[in-house]
N, C-alpha and C positions, 0 to 999 in steps of 0.2 A: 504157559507163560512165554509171551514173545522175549528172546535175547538179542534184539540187535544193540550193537556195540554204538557206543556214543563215538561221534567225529572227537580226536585227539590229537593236536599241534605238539610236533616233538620236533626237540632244533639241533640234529648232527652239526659235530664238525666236518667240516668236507672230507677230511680222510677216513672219518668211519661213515659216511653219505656214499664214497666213491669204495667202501670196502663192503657195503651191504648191496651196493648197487652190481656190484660184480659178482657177488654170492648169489643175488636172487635170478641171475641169467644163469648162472651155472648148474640152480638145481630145479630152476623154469617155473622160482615164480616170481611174483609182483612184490615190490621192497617193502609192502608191509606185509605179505603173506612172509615174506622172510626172519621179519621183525616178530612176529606172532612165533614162528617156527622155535627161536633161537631163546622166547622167552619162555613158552613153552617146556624145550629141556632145560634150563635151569630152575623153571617150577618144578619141575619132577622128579630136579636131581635134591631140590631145598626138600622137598617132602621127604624122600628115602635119607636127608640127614648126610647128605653133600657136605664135603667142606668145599666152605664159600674162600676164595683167594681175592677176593675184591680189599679194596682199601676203604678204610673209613677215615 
């Protein structure tokens, strides 16, 4: 089964745009291989039963 990932419009504020844009040079990739990266471990951490600190 093909998985290519559907195009997704997502709207930073410019200071989390200019804080992921600075992250994904620093560990050399592209702001949405970063974006992926960062959602990534917090999938992994919500499976293992993380405590989430977000606000609702």
């Amino acid at each position: 089964m093909n998985q290519t990932p559907n195009p997704f419009g997502l709207r930073l504020p410019p200071k989390m745009r200019q804080w992921i844009t600075e992250r994904a040079k620093r560990n050399r990739r592209s702001i949405n291989g970063e974006i992926v990266h960062l959602l990534g471990r917090v999938l992994e951490n919500d499976e293992r039963g993380g405590v989430d600190h977000g606000q609702s």
